[in-house]
C-alpha positions as CSV (number, residue, x, y, z in Angstrom):
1,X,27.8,-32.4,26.6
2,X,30.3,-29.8,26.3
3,X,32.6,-32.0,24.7
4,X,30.1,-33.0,22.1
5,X,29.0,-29.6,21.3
6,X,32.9,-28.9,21.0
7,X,33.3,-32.1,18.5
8,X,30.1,-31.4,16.7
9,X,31.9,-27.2,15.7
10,X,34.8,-28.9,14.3
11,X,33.0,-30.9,11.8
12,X,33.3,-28.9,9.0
13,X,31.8,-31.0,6.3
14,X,28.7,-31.7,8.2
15,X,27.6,-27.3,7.8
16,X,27.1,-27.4,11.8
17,X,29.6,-24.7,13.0
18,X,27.0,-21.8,12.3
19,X,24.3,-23.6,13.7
20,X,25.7,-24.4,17.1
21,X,24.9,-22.3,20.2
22,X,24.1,-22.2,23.4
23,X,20.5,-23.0,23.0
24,X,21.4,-26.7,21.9
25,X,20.0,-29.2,23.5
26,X,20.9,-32.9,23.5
27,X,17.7,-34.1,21.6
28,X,18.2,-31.5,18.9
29,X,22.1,-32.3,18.6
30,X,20.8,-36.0,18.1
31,X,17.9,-35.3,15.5
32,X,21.2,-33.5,13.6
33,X,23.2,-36.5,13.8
34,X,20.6,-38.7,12.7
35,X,19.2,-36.6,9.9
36,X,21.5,-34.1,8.9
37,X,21.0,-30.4,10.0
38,X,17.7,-28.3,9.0
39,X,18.5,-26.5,5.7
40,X,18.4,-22.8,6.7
41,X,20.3,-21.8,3.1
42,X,23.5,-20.7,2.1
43,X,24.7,-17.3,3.9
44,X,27.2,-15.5,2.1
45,X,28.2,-14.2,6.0
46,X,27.4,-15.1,9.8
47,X,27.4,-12.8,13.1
48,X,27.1,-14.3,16.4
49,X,26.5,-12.2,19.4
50,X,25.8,-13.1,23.2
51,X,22.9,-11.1,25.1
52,X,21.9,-12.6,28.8
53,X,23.9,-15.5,28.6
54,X,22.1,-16.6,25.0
55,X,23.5,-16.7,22.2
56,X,22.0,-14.9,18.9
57,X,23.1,-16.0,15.2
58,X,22.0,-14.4,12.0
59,X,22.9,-15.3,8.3
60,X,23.7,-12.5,6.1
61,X,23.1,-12.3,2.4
62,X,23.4,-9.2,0.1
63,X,21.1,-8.3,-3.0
64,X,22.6,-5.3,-5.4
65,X,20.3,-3.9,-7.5
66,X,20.7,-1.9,-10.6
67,X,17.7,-0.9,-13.5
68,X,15.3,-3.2,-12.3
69,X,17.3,-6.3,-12.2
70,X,18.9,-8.4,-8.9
71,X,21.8,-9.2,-8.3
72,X,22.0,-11.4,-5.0
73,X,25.6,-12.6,-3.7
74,X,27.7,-11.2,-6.9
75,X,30.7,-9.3,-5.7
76,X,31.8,-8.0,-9.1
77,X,29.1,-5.7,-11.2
78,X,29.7,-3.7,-14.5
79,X,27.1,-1.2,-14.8
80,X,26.1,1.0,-17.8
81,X,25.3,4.0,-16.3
82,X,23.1,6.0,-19.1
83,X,20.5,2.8,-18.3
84,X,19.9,3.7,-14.4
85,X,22.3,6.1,-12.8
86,X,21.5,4.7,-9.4
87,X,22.4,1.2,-7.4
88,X,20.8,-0.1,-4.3
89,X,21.8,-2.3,-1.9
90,X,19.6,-4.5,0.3
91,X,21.3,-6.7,3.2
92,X,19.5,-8.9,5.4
93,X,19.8,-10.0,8.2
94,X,18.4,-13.6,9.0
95,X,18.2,-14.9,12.8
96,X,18.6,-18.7,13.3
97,X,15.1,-19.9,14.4
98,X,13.4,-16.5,14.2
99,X,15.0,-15.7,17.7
100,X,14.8,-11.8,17.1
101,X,17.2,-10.1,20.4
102,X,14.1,-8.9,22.8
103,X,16.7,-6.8,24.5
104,X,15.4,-3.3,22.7
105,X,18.6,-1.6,22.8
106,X,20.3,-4.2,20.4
107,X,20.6,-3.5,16.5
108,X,22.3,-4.3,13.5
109,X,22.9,-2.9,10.3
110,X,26.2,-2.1,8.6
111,X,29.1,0.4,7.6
112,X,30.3,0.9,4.3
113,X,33.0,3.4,2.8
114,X,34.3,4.1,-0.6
115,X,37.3,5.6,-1.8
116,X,36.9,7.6,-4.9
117,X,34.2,10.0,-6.6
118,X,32.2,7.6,-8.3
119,X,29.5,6.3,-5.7
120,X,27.3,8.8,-3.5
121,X,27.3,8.5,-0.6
122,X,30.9,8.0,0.1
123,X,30.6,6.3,3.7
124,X,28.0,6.4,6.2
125,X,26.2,3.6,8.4
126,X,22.7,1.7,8.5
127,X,21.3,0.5,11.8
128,X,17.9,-1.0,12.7
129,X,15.9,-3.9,14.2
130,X,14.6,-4.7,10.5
131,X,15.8,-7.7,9.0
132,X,16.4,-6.1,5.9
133,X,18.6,-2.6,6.1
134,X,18.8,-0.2,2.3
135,X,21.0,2.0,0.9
136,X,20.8,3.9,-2.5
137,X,23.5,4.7,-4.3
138,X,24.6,7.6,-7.0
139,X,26.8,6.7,-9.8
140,X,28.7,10.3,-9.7
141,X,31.3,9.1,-12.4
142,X,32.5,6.1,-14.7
143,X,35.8,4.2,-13.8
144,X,36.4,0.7,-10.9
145,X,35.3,1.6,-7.7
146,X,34.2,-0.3,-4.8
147,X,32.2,-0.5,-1.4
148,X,33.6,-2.2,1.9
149,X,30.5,-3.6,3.8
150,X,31.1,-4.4,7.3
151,X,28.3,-5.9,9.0
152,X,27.7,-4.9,12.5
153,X,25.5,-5.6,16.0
154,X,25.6,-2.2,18.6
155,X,24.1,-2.0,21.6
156,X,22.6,1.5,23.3
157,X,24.5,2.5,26.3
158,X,22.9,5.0,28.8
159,X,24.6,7.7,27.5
160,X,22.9,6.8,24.8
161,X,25.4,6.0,22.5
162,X,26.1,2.8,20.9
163,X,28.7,0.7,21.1
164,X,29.5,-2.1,18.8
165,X,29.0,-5.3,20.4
166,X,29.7,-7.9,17.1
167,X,31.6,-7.7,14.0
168,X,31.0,-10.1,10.9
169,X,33.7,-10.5,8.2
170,X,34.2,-7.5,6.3
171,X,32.9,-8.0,2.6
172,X,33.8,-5.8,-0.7
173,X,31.5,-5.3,-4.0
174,X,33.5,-4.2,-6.9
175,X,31.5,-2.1,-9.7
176,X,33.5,-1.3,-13.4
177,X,31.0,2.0,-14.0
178,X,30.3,2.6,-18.0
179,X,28.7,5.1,-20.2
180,X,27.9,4.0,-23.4
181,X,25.2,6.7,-25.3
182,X,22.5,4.5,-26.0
183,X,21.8,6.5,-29.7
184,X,25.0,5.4,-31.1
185,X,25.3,1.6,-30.0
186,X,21.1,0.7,-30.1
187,X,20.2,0.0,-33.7
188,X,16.7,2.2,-34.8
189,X,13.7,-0.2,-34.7
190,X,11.5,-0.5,-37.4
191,X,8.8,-0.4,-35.6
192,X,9.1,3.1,-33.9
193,X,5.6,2.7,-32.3
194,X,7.0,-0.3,-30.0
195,X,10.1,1.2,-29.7
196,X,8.3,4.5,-28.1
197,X,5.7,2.8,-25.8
198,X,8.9,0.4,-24.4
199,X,10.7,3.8,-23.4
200,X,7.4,5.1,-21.7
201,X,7.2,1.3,-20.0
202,X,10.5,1.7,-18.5
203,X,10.5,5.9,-17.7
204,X,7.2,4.9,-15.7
205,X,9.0,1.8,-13.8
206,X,11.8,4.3,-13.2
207,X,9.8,6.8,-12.0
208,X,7.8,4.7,-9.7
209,X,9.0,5.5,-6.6
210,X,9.3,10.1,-7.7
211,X,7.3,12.0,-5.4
212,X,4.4,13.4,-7.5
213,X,2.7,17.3,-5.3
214,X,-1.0,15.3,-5.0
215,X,1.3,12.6,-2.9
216,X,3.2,15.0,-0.7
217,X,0.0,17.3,-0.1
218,X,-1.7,14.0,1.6
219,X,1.1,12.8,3.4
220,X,1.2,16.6,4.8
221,X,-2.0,16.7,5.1
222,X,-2.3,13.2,7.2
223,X,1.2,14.2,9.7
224,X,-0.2,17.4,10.4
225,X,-3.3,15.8,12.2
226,X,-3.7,16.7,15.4
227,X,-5.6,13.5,17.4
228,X,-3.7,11.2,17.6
229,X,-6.8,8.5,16.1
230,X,-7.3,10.9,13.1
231,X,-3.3,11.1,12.7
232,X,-3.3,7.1,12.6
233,X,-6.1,6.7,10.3
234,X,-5.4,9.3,7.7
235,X,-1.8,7.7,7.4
236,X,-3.6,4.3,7.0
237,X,-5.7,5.9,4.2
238,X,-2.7,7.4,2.6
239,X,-0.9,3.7,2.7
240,X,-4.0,2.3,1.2
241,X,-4.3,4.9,-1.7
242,X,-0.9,5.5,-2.8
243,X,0.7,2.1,-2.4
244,X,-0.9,-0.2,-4.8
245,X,0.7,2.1,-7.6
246,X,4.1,2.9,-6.0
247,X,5.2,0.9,-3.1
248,X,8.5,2.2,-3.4
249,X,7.9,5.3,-2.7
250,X,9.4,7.2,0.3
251,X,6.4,9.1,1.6
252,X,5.1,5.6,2.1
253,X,7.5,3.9,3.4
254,X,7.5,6.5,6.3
255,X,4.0,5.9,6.4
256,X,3.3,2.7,7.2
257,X,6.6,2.9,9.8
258,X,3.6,5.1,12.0
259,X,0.6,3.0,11.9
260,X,-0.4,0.1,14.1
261,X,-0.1,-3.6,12.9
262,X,-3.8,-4.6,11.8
263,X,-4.8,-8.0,12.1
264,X,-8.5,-9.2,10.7
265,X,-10.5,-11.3,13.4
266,X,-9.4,-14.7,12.6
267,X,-11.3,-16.6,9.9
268,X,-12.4,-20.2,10.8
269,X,-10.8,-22.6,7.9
270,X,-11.9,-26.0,9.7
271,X,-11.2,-28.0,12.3
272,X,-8.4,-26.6,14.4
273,X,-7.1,-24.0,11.4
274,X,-7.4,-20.4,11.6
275,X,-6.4,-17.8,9.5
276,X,-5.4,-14.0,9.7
277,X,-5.1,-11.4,7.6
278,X,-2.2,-9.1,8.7
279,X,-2.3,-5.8,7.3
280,X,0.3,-2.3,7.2
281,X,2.7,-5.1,7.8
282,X,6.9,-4.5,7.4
283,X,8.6,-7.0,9.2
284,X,6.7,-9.0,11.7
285,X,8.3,-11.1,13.8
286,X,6.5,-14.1,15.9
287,X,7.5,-14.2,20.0
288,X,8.2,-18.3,19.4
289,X,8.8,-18.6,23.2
290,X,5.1,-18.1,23.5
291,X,3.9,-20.7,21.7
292,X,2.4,-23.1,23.1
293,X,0.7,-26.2,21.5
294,X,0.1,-24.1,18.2
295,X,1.5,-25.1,14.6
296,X,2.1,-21.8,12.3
297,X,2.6,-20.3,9.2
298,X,3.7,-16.5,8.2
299,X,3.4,-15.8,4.8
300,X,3.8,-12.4,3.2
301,X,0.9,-12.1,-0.3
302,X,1.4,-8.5,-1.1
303,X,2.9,-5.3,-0.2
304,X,2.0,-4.2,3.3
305,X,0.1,-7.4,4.0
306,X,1.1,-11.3,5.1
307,X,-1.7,-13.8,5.7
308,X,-0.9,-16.5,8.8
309,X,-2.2,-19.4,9.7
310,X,-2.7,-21.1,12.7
311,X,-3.5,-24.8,13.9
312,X,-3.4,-27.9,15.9
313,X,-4.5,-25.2,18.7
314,X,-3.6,-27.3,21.6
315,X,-3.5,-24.2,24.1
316,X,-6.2,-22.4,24.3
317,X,-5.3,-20.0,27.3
318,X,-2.4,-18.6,25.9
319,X,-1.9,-15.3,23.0
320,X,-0.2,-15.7,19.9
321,X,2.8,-12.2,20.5
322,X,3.8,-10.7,17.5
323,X,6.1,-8.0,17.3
324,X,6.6,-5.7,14.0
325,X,10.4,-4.7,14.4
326,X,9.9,-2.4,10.9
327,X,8.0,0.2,12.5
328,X,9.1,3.0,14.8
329,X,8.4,3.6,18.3
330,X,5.2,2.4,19.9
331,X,4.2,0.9,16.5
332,X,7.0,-1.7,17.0
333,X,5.9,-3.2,20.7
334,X,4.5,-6.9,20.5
335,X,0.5,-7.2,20.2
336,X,-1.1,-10.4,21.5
337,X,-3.7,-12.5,19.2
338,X,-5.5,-14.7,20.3
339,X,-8.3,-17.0,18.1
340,X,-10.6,-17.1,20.8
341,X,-11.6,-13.9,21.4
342,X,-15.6,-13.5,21.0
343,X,-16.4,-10.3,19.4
344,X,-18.4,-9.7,16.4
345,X,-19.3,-6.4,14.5
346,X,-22.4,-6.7,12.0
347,X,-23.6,-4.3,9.5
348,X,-27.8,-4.6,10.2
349,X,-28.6,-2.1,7.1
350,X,-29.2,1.2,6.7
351,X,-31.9,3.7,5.6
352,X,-31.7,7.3,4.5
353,X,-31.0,8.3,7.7
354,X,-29.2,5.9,9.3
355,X,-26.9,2.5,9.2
356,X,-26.8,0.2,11.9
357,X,-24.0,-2.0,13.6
358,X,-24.5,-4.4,16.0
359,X,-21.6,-5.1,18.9
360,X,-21.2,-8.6,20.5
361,X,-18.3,-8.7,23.2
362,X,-15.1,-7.5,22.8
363,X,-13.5,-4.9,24.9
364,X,-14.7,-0.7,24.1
365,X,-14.5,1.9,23.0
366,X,-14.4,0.6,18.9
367,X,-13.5,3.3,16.1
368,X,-16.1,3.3,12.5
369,X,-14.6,5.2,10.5
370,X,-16.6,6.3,6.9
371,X,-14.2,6.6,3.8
372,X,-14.7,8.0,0.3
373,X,-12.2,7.3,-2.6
374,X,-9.9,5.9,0.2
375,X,-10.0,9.6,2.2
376,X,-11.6,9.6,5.7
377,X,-15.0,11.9,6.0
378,X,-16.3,10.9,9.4
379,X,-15.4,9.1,12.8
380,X,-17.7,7.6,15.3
381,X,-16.6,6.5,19.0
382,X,-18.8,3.6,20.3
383,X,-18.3,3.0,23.8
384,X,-20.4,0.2,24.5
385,X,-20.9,-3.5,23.2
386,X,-23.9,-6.1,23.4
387,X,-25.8,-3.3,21.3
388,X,-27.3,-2.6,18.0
389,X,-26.7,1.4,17.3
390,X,-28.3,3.4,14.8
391,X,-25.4,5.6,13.4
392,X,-27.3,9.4,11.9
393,X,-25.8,9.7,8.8
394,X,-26.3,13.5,8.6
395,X,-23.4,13.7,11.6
396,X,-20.5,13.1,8.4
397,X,-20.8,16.3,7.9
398,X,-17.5,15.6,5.3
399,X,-19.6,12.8,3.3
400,X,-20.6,13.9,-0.1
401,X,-23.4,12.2,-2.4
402,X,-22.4,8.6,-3.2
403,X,-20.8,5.2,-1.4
404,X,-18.7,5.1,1.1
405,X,-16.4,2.5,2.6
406,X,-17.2,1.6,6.5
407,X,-14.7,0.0,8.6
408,X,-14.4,-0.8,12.7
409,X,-11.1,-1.2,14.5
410,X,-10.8,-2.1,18.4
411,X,-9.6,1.2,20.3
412,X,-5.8,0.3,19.5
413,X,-6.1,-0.2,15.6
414,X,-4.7,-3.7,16.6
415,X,-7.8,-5.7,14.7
416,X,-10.0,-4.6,12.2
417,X,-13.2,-5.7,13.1
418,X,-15.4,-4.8,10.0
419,X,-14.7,-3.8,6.6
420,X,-17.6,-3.2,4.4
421,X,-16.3,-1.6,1.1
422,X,-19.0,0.7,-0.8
423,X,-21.4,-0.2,1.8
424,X,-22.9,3.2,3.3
425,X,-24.9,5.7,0.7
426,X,-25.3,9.1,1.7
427,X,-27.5,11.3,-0.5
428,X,-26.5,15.1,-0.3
429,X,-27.9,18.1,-2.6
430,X,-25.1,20.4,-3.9
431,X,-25.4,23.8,-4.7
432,X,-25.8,22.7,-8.2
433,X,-28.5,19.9,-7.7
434,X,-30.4,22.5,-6.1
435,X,-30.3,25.6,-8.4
436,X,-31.3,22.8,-11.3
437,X,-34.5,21.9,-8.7
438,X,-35.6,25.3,-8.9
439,X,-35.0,26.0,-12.2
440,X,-37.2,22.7,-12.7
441,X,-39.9,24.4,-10.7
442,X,-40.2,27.9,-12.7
443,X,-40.6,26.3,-15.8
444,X,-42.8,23.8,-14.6
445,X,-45.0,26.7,-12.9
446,X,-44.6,28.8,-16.7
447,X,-45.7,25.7,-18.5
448,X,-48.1,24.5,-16.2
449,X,-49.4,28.1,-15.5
450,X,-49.6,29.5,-19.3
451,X,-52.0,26.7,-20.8
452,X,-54.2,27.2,-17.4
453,X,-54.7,30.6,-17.8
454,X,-55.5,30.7,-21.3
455,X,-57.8,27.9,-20.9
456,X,-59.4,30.1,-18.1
457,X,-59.7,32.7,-20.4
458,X,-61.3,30.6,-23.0
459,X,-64.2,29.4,-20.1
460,X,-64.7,33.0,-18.8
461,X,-65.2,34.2,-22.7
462,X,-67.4,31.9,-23.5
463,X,-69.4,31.9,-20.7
464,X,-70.3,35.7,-21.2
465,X,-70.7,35.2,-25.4
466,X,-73.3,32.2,-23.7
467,X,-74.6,35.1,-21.5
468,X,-75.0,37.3,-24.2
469,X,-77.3,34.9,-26.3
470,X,-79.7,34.3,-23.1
471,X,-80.3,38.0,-23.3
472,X,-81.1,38.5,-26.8
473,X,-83.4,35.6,-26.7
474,X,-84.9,37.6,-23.7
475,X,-85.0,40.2,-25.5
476,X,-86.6,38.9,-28.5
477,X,-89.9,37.2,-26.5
């Protein structure tokens, strides 16, 4: 075997030598034999690294960026530098086989240095457990200049310090940085509307990931919680407002790095299929050694969130593991999912006093949570299941006149287990609603009171002119 798995690194022309290792076994070296080996894409590097006796292999690839446009595996760039006076760099890191290092004191990244005044920062290093590891860059000055990338694995020592444990092949980008004034080389449209509303396109691309005050105030705002649940939930909140406009912003890329992975309860597509929805999601990472008997699919559909898929669910004792290795400590331990868990949350209705959920199995305490324009105004603790509850609405103190959003999680925020958008309305008389009541009421009374009396008046006149004839006629006999 040994001298097979020797022959098989030579051979060059086959593509094998990166995709040997010690986790080969003799039907999989003979399903490559027979039908070539799986395409996994080309890596512009490899690093190969040993960790309790197996070994770990990860293709490298490289992505420069510069005003809005990719550049993946180019080592030579020329940059204008009045169009965008910023580069970034995105490296990833992709494991053979998904086989993510469990060992939590392993991670990777890279080192880079530059020589010169023309890139900010000059030299510094990127480590992490994410598959994909950033750096932005300042273009301080015009002239050649270039970056040395040297991809790297380090492991934490008790002292904790970390020592480098792999080394890939060095790598160099090369950037010829320009500044051409745009006024004296762009011809003058004729058009000067278009030309105006293109510049406002691309200032508000470029500004898309500037911290506006309303953003920082919320992230404040939501850190600064003091329970831990509240802390968790206003985060998710802020995720959920600010994202869909500017994903790249900082404030929420910290954001979501604190909040649990959410997973819906899985959604029955037929026969042995299930799907989840996977939500606040950065880099999850399926635990392959335990599955058993279960086909999959991990897919990601939007920023934040990946839909998977399971099927052919031949174990049905088992949890499907996944880890999210974006996230920071606890965020980033494994959860389990499993398809067969038997809980369902049900909105029953509501009144105006009340809405009412009904709890079938599960584990408690479960977290509702109501929401207004994406802000949290109230939080209910439900410690029992098998129930139907009858939830006061006058206890959201918070909730203002109007709809709001109701959602369940499971006492971990692992699964949400009900999300109802616009589904609770709470009526609530503000100072101003009330004063225009009252007002309402005096000049009902005047109106009302006004014609009454006069038309007492008119009754009690009459009456005594009536009176005054009955007298006379009396008086007369």
């Amino acid at each position: 075997m040994q001298r097979l798995l020797q022959s098989l690194k030579s051979l060059d022309c086959l593509g094998l030598p990166a995709i040997v290792s010690a986790r080969i076994t003799l039907p999989a070296v003979l399903l490559i034999l027979c039908f070539g080996a799986p395409n996994w894409g080309k890596a512009q590097q490899t690093i190969s690294f040993n960790v309790d006796g197996f070994t770990y292999q990860a293709d490298i690839n490289w992505v420069v960026k510069h005003n809005g446009t990719d550049y993946p595996g180019r080592t030579s760039h020329a940059f204008n530098r009045s169009q965008d006076g910023t580069i970034d760099l995105m490296v990833l890191f992709k494991f053979r086989g998904d086989a993510i290092p469990d060992d939590q004191n392993l991670v990777w990244g890279f080192t880079f240095s530059h020589e010169g005044g023309m890139l900010s920062p000059g030299r510094n290093e990127k480590r992490s457990r994410s598959v994909k590891l950033f750096q932005r860059f300042r273009l301080t000055n015009t002239g050649n200049a270039s970056l040395l990338i040297s991809p790297k694995v380090w492991q934490k020592t008790r002292s904790n310090q970390f020592e480098v444990v792999a080394l890939a092949q060095p790598f160099k980008l090369n950037f010829a940085i320009s500044e051409n004034s745009l006024a004296s080389n762009t011809p003058i449209l004729k058009d000067s509307t278009k030309n105006r509303q293109q510049q406002s396109q691309e200032t508000e691309i470029a500004d898309n990931s500037a911290v506006t005050d309303e953003e920082t105030e919320a992230f404040n705002q939501a850190v600064n919680e003091v329970e831990s649940t509240q802390k968790i939930k206003a985060l998710m909140s802020f995720v959920d407002k600010f994202s869909p406009e500017k994903p790249s912003s900082p404030l929420v890329a910290e954001a979501i790095k604190n909040v649990p992975l959410a997973a819906s309860l899985p959604a029955k597509k037929g026969g042995k299929t299930f799907s989840y929805t996977l939500n606040y999601a950065i880099n999850p990472v399926i635990d392959t050694s335990s599955v058993k008997g279960w086909h999959w699919t991990l897919s990601e559909s939007d920023f934040g969130r990946y839909q998977l898929i399971l099927n052919d669910l031949g174990d049905t004792v088992h949890s499907f593991r996944i880890a999210d290795l974006g996230k920071n400590a606890p965020y980033n331990r494994p959860r389990d999912f499993s398809p067969f868990d038997t809980i369902q949350v049900a909105l029953e209705g509501e009144d105006s006093d009340a809405f009412y959920l009904r709890f079938l199995g599960g584990s408690p305490p479960f977290i509702v949570f109501l929401s207004q324009n994406k802000i949290p105004k109230a939080r209910y603790i439900i410690e029992q299941t098998d129930t139907l509850m009858a939830i006061p609405k006058a206890t959201c103190r918070l909730c203002k006149d109007g709809p709001h959003t109701l959602e369940v999680y499971n006492s971990d925020f692992s699964t949400l287990l009900l999300h109802a958008n616009k589904a609770i309305h709470i009526s609530r008389l503000s100072y101003f609603q009330i004063g225009l009541i009252a007002v309402g009421i005096i000049l009902a009374i005047y109106f009302l009171f006004n014609p009454a009396r006069r038309a007492w008046r008119r009754y009690v006149y009459e009456k005594q002119l009536r009176d005054i004839e009955e007298w006379e006629k009396k008086d007369a006999l």
